[in-house]
N, C-alpha and C positions, 0 to 999 in steps of 0.2 A: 481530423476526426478519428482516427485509426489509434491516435498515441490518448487522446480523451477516452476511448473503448477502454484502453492497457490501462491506464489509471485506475480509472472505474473496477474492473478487473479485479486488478491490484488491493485495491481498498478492499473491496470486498472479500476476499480472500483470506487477507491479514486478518479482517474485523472475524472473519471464520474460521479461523484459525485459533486466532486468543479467545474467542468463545468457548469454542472447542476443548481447549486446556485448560476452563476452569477460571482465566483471567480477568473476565468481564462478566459483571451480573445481565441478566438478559434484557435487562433495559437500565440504559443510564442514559448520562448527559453530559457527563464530561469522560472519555476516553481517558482509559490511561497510560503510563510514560511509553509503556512497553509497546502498545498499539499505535502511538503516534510514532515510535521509532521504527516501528517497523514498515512505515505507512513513508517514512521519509527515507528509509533505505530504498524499497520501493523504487521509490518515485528516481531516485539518483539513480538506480539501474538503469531505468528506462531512458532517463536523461544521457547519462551517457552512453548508452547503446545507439538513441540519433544521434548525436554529437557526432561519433564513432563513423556512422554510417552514412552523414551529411560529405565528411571528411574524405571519403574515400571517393 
């Protein structure tokens, strides 16, 4: 439940972000490269931060 929050989090952050700088008009439908990249870095931190943390 705790790492669905961080995701979530995450997402929205990013999609607040790239708005924020202009990159996204304030409504669409398809995201684009720069927010899904940044949306899948994201995601691999988080990823391996459990990994990481499962590991220990």
């Amino acid at each position: 439940m705790k790492r669905s929050l961080q995701l979530v989090a995450l997402m929205l952050l990013s999609a607040g972000a790239a708005h924020a700088a202009g990159r996204l008009p304030p409504v669409t439908t398809t995201p684009e490269p720069m927010t899904l990249g940044l949306v899948a870095g994201g995601v691999a931190i988080v990823g391996v931060g459990a990994w990481l943390r499962r590991k220990r």
